[in-house]
LUMTI-488523 format. One line per field, with one value per residue (C-alpha): residue number from 1; residue in one letter; x, y, z. Coordinates in pm, 1 decimal. Example, Ala and Ser with C-alpha at 12.3 -4.5 7.8 and 13.67 -1.06 7.14 Angstrom:
i <- [1;2]
aa <- [A;S]
px <- [1230.0;1367.0]
py <- [-450.0;-106.0]
pz <- [780.0;714.0]
//
This chain:
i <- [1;2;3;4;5;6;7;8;9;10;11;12;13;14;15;16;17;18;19;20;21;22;23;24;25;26;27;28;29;30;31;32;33;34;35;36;37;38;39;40;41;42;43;44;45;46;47;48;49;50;51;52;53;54;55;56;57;58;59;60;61;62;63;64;65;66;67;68;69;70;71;72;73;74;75;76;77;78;79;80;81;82;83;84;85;86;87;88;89;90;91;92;93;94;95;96;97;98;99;100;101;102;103;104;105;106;107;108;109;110;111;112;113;114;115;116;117;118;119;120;121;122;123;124;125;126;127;128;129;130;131;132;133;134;135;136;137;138;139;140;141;142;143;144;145;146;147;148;149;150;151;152;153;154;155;156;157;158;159;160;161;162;163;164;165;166;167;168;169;170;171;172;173;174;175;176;177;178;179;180;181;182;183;184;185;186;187;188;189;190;191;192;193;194;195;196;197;198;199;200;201;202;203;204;205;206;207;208;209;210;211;212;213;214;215;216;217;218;219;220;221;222;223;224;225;226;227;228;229;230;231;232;233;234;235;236;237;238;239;240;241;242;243;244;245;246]
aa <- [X;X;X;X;X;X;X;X;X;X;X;X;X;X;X;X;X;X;X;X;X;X;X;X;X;X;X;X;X;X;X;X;X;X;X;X;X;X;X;X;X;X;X;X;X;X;X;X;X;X;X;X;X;X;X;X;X;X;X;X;X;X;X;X;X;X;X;X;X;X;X;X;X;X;X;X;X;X;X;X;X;X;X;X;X;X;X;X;X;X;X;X;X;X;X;X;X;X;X;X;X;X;X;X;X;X;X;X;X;X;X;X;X;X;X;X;X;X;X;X;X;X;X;X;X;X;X;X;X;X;X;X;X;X;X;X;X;X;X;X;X;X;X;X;X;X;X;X;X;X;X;X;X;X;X;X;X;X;X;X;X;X;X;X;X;X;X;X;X;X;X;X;X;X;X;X;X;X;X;X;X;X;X;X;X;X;X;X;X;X;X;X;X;X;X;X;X;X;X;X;X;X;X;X;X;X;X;X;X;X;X;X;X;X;X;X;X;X;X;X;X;X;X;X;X;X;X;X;X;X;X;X;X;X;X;X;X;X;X;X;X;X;X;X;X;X]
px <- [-14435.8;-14639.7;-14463.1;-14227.2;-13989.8;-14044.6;-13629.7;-13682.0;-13880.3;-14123.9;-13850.3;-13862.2;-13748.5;-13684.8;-13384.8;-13128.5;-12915.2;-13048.7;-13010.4;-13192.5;-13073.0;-13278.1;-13388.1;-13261.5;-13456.5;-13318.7;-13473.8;-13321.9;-13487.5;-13358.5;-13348.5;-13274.4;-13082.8;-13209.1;-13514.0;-13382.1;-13629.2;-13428.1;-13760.7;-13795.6;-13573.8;-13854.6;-14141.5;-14002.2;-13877.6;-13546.0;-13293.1;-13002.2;-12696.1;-12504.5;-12259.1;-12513.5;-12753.2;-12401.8;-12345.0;-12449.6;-12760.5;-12640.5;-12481.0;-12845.6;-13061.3;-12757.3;-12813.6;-13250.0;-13211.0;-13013.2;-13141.7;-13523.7;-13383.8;-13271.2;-13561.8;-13823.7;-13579.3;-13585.3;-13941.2;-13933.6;-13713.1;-13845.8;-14165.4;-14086.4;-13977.6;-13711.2;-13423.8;-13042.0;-12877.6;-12535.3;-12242.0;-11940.2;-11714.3;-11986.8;-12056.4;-12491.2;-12606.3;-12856.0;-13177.0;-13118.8;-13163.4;-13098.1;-12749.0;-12743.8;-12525.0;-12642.1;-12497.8;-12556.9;-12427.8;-12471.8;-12882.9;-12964.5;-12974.2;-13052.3;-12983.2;-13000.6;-13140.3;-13151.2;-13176.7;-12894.0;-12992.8;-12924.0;-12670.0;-12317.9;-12278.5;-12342.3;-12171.9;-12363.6;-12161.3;-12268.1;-12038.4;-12076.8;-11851.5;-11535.8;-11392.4;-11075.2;-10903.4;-10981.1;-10935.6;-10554.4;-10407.8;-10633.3;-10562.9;-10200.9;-10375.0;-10677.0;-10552.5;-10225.8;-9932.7;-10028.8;-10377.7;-10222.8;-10103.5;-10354.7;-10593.7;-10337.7;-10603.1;-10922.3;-10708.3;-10618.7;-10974.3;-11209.8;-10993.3;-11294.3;-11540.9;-11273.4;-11139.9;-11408.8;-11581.3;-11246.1;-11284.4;-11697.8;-11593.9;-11359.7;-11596.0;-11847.4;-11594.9;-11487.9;-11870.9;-11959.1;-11622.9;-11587.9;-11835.7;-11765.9;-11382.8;-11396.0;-11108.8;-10986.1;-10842.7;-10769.0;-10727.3;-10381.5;-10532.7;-10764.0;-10770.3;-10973.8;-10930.7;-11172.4;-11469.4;-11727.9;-11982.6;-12285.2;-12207.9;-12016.9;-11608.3;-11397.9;-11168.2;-10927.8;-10774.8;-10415.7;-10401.2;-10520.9;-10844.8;-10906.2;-10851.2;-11205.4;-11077.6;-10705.4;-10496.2;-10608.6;-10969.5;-11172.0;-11544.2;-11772.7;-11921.3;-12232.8;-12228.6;-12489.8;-12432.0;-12757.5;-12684.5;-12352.1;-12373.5;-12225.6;-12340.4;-12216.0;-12351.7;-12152.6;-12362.1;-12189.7;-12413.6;-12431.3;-12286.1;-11969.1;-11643.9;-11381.7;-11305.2;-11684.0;-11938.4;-12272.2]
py <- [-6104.4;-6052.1;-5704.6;-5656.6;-5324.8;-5114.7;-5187.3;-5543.5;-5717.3;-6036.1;-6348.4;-6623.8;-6967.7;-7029.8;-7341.4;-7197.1;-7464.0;-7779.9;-8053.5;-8001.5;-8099.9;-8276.3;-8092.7;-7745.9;-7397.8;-7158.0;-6829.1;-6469.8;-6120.8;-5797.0;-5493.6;-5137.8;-4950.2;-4604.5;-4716.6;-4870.0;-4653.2;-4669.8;-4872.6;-5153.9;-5387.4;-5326.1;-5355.3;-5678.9;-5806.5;-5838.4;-5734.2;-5591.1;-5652.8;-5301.9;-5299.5;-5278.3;-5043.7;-4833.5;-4887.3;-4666.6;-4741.2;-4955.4;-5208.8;-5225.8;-5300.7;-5585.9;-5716.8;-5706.0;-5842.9;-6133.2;-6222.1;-6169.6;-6443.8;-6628.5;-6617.1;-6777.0;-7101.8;-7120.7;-7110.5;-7379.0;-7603.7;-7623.8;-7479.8;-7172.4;-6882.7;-6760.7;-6499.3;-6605.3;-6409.7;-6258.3;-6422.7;-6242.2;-6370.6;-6219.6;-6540.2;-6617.2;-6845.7;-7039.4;-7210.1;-7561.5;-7785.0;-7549.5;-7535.3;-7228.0;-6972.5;-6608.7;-6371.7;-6093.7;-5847.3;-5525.7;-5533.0;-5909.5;-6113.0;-6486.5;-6750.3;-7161.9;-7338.0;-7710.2;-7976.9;-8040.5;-8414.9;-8380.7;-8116.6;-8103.2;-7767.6;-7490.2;-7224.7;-6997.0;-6676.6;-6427.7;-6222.2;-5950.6;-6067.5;-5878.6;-5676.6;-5836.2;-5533.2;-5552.3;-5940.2;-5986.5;-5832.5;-5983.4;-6330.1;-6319.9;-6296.6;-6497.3;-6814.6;-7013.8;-7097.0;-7415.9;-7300.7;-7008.2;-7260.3;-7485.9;-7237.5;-7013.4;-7044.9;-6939.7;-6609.1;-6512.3;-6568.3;-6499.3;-6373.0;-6143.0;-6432.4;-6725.6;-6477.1;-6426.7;-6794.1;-6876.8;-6606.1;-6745.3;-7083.0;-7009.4;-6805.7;-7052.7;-7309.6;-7105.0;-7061.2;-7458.0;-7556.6;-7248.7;-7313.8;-7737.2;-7635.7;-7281.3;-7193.8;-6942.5;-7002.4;-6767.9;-6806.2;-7009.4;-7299.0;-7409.2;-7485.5;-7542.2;-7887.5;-7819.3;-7676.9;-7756.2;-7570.5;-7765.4;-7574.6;-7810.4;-7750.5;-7989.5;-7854.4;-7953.0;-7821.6;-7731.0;-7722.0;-7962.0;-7757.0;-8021.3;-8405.9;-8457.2;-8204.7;-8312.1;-8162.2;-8302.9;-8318.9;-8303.4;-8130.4;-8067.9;-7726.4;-7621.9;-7261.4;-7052.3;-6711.4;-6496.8;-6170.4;-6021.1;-6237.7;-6547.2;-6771.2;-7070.6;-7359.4;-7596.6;-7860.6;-8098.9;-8423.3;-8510.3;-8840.4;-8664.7;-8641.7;-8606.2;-8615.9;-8556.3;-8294.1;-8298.8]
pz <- [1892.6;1566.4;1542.4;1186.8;1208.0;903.0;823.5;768.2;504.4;611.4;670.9;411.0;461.1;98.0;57.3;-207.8;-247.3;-471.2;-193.3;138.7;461.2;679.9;1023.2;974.8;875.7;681.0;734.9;571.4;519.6;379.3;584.3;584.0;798.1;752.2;851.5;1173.7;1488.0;1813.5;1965.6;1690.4;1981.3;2266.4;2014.1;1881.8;2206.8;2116.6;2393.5;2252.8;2471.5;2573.5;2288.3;2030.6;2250.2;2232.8;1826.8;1530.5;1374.7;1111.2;1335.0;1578.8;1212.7;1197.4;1493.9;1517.1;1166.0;1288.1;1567.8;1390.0;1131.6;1439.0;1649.3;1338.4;1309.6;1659.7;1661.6;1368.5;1501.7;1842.8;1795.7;2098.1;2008.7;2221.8;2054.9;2127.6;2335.4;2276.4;2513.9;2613.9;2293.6;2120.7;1967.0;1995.2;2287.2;2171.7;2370.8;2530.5;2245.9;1966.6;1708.2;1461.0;1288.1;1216.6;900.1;756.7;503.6;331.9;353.5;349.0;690.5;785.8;1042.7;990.7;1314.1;1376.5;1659.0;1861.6;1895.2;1529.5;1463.9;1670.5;1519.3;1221.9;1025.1;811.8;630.8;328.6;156.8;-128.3;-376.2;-431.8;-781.3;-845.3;-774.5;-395.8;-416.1;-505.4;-282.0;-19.3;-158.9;17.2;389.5;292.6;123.6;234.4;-3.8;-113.8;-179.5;-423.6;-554.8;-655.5;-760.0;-1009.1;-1270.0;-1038.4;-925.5;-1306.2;-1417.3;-1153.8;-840.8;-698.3;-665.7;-626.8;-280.1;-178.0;-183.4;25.7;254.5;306.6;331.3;600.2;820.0;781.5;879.2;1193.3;1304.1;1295.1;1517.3;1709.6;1940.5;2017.0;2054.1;2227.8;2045.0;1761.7;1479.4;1162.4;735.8;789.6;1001.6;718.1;414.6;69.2;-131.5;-406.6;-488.6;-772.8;-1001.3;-833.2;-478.7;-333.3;-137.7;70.3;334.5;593.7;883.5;930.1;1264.1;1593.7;1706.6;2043.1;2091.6;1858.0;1571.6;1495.5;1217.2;862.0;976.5;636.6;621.4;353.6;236.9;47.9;-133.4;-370.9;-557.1;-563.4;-750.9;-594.9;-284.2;-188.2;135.5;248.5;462.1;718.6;925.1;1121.2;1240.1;1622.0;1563.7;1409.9;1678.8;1402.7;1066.5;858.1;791.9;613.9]
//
């Protein structure tokens, strides 16, 4: 239990954003691939479902990364410290009691964990921010019409981090709701109001998700830029059936 793999650094539970949220643990680490040994899973007593026992190396450091990040807010939250298991939409299962989201991107992993007496649901996403190059064109599948429209200034002046804050809003959006409606949904079926320079968006859905997430529900985001990465935070209270976030 007390074992670290050499590919991941000691987990931190630093807050980056400037307003806390009460209840939920934030806990990331940086890891190494290349450093990945095929026995870090059984010496950490993680159980890697087939698909990743199958995968390259690169995608099993992803996953014991993850679910390492996973496991500690677990154990903060509920003070056990069971891993989440992967269920067959590949989404995580986590313990009785227990909301979270897991991410993780090009060397850096974490996972937020809270109560489910407090927390309905969370989305959690980090993204390496994109050179406006690979941005523009991606802007067409990533952002709808109207929101081309009313951010024409954002993809003239900053279209690699503007995309790309969409894009991790989005993903973040689809990892809070995905789980209380059991349904997909994709770029088009959302969309972003605003966003400020304190960390703070406002979206809305475009589409009915179930009876408790209609069409033109609006939810509040939370984002941070550390170096070239972006990560975004979604937590939506227990007392919520439609229409808020926190």
């Amino acid at each position: 239990m007390n074992f670290l793999p050499a590919c991941c650094s000691r987990p931190e539970d630093r807050w980056p954003w400037s307003q806390s949220v009460p209840g939920l643990h934030l806990i990331a680490l940086d890891f190494e691939s290349g450093r990945f040994e095929p026995d870090d899973f059984a010496r950490s007593d993680i159980l890697p479902p087939p698909s990743v026992e199958r995968a390259v190396s690169k995608r099993q450091a992803e996953y014991l990364a993850g679910r390492f990040c996973a496991r500690e807010g677990v154990l903060r939250a509920t003070g056990r410290p069971d891993t989440p298991a992967q269920g067959s939409d590949r989404a995580p299962v986590w313990p009785t009691g227990c909301v979270g989201s897991i991410t993780h991107t090009r060397g850096r992993a974490a996972a937020v964990v809270g109560q489910q007496q407090h927390y309905a649901g969370l989305g959690l996403d980090a993204e390496i921010i994109m050179t406006d190059d690979r941005a523009l064109p991606l802007s067409r599948q990533i952002l709808t019409r109207s929101e081309q429209a009313r951010f024409r200034s954002e993809l003239a002046s900053q279209a690699g981090f503007f995309v790309t804050l969409v894009f991790c809003l989005k993903e973040t959006l689809f990892k809070a709701l995905y789980p209380l409606v059991q349904r997909r949904f994709y770029f088009e079926h959302a969309e972003l109001l605003a966003w400020h320079p304190d960390g703070t968006a406002s979206l809305r859905l475009l589409t009915t998700l179930s009876p408790a997430w209609p069409s033109h529900t609006g939810l509040e985001a939370r984002f941070v830029q550390e170096d070239d990465r972006l990560m975004s935070l979604i937590a939506i209270p227990a007392y919520t059936t439609s229409n808020h976030s926190a």
